[in-house]
VMD Tcl script that draws the C-alpha trace (Angstrom):
set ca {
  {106.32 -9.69 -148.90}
  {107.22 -7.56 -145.76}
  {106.57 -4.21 -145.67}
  {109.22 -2.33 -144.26}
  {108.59 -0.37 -141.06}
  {108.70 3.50 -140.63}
  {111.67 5.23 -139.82}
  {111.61 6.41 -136.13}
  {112.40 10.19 -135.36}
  {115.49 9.16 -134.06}
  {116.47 6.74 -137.02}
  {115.26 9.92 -139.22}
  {117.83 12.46 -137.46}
  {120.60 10.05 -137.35}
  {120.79 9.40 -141.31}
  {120.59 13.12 -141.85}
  {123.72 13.43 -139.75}
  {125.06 10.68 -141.53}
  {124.81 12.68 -144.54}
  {125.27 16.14 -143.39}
  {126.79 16.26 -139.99}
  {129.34 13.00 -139.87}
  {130.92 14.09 -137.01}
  {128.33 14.56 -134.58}
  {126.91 11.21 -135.92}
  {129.86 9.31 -134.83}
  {129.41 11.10 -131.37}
  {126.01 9.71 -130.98}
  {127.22 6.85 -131.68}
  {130.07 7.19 -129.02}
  {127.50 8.27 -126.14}
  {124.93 5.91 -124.12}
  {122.36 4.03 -125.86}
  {119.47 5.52 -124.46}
  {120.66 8.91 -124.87}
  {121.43 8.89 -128.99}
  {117.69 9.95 -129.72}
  {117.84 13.09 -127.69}
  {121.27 13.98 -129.02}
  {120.61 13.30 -132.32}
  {117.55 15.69 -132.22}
  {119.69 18.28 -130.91}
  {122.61 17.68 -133.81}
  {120.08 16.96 -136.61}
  {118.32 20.52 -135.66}
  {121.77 22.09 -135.15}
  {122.46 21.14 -138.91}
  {118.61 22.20 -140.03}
  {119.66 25.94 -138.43}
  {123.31 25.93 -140.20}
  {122.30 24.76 -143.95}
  {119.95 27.20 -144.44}
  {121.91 29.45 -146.11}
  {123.19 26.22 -148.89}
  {119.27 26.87 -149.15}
  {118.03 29.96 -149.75}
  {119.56 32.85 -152.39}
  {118.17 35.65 -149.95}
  {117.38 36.28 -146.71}
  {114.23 36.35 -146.14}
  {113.10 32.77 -147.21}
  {115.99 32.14 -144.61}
  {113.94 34.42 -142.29}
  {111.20 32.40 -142.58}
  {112.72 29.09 -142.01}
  {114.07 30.32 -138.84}
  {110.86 31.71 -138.03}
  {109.24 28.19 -138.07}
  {111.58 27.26 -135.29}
  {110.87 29.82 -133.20}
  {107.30 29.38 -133.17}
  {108.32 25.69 -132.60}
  {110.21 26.55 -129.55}
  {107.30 28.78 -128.44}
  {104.20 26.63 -128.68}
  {102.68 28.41 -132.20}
  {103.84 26.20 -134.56}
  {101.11 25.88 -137.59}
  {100.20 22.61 -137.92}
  {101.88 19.27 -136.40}
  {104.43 18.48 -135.98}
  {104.61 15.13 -136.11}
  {105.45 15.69 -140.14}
  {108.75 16.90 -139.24}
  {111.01 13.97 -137.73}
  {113.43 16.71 -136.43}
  {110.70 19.03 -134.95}
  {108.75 16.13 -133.66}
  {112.22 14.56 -132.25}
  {113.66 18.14 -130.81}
  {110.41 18.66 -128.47}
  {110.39 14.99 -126.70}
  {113.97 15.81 -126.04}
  {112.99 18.70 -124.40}
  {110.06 17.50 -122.61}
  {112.27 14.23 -121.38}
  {115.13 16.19 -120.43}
  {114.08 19.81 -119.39}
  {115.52 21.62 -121.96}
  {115.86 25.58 -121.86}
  {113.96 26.44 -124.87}
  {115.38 30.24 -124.58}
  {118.85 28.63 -124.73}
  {117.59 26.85 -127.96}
  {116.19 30.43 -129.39}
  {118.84 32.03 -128.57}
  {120.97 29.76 -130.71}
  {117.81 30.53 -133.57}
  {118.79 34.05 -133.12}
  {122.62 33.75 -133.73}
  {122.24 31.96 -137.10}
  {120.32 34.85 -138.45}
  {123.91 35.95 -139.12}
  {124.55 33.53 -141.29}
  {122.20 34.74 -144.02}
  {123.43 38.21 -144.12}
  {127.02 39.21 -145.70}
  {127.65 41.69 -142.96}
  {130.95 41.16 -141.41}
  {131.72 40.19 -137.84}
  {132.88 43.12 -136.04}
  {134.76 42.66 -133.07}
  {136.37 39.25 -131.15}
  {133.76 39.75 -128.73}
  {130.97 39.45 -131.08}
  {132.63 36.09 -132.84}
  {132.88 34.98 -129.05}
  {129.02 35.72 -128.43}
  {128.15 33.82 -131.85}
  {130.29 30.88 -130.80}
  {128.95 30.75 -127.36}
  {125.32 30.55 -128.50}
  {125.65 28.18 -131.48}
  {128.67 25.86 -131.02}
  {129.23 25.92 -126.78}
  {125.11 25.85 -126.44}
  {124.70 22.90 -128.46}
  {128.13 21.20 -126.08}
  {126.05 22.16 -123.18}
  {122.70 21.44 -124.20}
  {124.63 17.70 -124.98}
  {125.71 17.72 -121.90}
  {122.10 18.27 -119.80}
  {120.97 15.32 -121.68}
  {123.76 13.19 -121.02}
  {124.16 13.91 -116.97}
  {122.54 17.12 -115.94}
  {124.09 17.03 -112.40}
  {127.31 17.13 -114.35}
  {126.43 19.67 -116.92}
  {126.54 22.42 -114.68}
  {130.39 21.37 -113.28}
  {131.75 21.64 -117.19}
  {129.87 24.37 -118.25}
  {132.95 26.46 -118.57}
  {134.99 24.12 -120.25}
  {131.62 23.73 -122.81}
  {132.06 27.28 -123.47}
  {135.67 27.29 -123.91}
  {135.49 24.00 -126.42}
  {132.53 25.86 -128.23}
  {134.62 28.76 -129.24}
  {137.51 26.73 -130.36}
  {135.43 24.42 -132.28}
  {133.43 27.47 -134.26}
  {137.07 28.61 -135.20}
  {137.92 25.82 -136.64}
  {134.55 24.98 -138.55}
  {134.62 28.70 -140.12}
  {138.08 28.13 -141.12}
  {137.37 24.72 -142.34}
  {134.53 26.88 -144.90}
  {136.29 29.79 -145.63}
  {136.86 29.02 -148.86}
  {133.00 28.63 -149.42}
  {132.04 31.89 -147.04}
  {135.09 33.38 -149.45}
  {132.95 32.82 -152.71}
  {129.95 34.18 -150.71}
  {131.19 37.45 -149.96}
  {130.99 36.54 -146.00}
  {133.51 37.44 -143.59}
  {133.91 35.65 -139.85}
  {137.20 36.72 -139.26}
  {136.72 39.70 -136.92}
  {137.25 43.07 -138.91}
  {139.41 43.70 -135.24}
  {141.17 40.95 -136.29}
  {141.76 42.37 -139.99}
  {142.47 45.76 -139.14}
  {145.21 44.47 -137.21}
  {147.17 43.16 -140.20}
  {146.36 45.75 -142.16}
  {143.31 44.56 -144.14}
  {140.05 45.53 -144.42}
  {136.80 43.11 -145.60}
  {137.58 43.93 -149.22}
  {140.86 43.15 -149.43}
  {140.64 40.30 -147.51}
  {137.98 39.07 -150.22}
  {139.92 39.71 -152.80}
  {142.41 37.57 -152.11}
  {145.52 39.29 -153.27}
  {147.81 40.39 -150.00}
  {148.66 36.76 -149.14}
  {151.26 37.87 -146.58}
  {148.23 40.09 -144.64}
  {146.04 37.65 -145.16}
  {148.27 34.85 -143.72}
  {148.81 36.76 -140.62}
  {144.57 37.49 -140.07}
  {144.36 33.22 -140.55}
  {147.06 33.05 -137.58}
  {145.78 35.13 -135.59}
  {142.02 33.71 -136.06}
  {143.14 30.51 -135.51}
  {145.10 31.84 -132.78}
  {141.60 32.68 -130.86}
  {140.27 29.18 -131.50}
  {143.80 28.20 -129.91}
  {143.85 29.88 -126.78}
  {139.99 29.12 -126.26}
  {141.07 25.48 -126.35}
  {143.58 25.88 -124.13}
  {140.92 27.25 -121.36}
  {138.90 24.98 -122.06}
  {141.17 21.87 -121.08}
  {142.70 24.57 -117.95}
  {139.04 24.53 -117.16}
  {139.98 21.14 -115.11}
  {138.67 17.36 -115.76}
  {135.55 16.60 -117.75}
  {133.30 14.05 -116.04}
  {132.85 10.89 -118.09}
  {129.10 11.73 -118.15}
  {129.20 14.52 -119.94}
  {132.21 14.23 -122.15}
  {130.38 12.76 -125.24}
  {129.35 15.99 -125.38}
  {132.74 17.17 -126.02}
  {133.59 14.58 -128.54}
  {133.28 17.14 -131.65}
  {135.31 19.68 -130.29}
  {137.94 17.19 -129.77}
  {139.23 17.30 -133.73}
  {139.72 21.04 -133.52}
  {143.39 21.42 -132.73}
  {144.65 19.69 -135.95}
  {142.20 21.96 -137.96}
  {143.35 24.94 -136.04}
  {147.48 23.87 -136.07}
  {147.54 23.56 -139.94}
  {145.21 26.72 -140.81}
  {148.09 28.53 -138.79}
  {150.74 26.81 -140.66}
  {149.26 26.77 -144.34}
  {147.59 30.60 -144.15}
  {146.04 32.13 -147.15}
  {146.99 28.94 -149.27}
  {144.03 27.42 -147.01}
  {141.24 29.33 -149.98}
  {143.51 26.45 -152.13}
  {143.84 23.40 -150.03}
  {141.25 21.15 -147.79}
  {142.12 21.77 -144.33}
  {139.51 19.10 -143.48}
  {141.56 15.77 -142.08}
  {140.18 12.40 -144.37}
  {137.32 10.85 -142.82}
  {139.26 7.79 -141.15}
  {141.43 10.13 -139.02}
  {138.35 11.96 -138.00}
  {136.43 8.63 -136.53}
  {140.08 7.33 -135.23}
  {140.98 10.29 -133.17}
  {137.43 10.58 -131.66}
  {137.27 6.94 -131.10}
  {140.44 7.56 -128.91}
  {139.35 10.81 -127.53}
  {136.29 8.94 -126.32}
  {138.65 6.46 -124.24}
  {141.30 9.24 -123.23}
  {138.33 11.37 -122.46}
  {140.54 14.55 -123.40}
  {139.70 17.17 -125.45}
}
mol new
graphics top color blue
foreach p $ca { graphics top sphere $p radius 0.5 }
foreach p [lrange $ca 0 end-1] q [lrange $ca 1 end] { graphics top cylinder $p $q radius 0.2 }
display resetview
């Protein structure tokens, strides 16, 4: 009888993107060969960092998981690593590629958001929160992919980052909803009139509708710099690939409004892999 071998780290981070991050899988599968491990890393710790709040029931144990990757990222890490595929992965992607670990932390730092119910205050701050979580991880992509080239997109990255955060927290709303958590910038709801409880509660559909548009709106016009931002080099725009099924997302949250706590926004998985396959051969976001 053969034994079967180990999974490798990058095996390891690819079949928890499989399960928890489709998307990005399909991008590693769309980029180089000899790049998918590093990317991977990057995605599979990406996903570690946003389901920890599916995890925990309170902060603090959230705390503490984010703790462990800061220590990671700062050399004192209990233990080895070599226990934890993503860990283990994530740090030979930095060493091989010169990573900036404080662009990595930083990205650490934004999610502690995510475990508190406080709302997000102003554009700007939704903008900063994008920028380090979504358009890092584009441009941390894209210094593994072609790091002369990274530098030359950067602004589109930051642009497509934005957009694509928009359209993930709409995409969830319904679950951040049930949660009590609010992304939509209380800017944003004072605007039309709400506040973060009535938004919660669901019941002025017609305000409501018109804080979705406007949201989506933001994701909208950050896509639109983002392609004004001028060509993407073929190098880097694997990178890029996830952003690319934003605009559908962010076109029908517009269109459907507070009936979006009701209906999927999500397009079926087939479209998903069919429009990125394209976007990968168009090389448009």
């Amino acid at each position: 009888m053969v034994e079967a071998k180990p999974a490798t780290n990058q095996e390891t981070c690819l079949a928890m993107l499989r399960d928890s991050d489709r998307d990005r899988y399909l991008a590693c599968l769309l980029s180089p060969e000899d790049k998918r491990g590093a990317l991977a890393a990057l995605y599979a710790f990406n996903a570690e960092l946003a389901r920890i709040r599916d995890l925990v029931h309170e902060p603090l144990p959230g705390e503490v998981r984010l703790q462990y990757w800061r220590d990671l990222l700062e050399g004192s890490a209990h233990g080895s690593t070599a226990a934890n595929p993503v860990a283990s992965a994530l740090l030979t992607a930095i060493e091989t590629h010169r990573l900036p670990r404080k662009t990595l932390i930083d990205m650490i730092e934004a999610r502690t958001f995510d475990l508190y119910d406080d709302p997000m205050e102003t554009r700007l701050s939704l903008e900063g929160y994008a920028g380090e979580t979504a358009s890092a991880l584009i441009q941390l992509a894209s210094l593994v992919l072609s790091p002369e080239e990274a530098a030359r997109s950067a602004d589109a990255a930051g642009h497509a980052g934005v957009a694509q955060a928009v359209a993930g927290l709409l995409l969830l709303m319904p679950l951040y909803r049930r949660r009590g958590q609010v992304y939509i910038p209380l800017q944003i709801l004072s605007a039309t009139g709400l506040n973060r409880d009535t938004f919660l509660a669901g019941e002025d559909r017609q305000r409501i509708s018109a804080a979705i548009e406007a949201f989506a709106g933001l994701g909208r016009e950050h896509l639109a710099k983002a392609r004004a931002a001028g060509p993407i080099a073929p190098a880097v725009f694997p990178a890029f690939l996830p952003a690319t099924l934003a605009e559908p997302v962010l076109f029908r949250a517009q269109k459907l409004g507070a009936v979006l706590f009701d209906r999927p926004l999500q397009p079926p998985q087939w479209r998903r892999q069919l429009s990125m396959a394209l976007s990968a051969v168009r090389r448009k976001i």
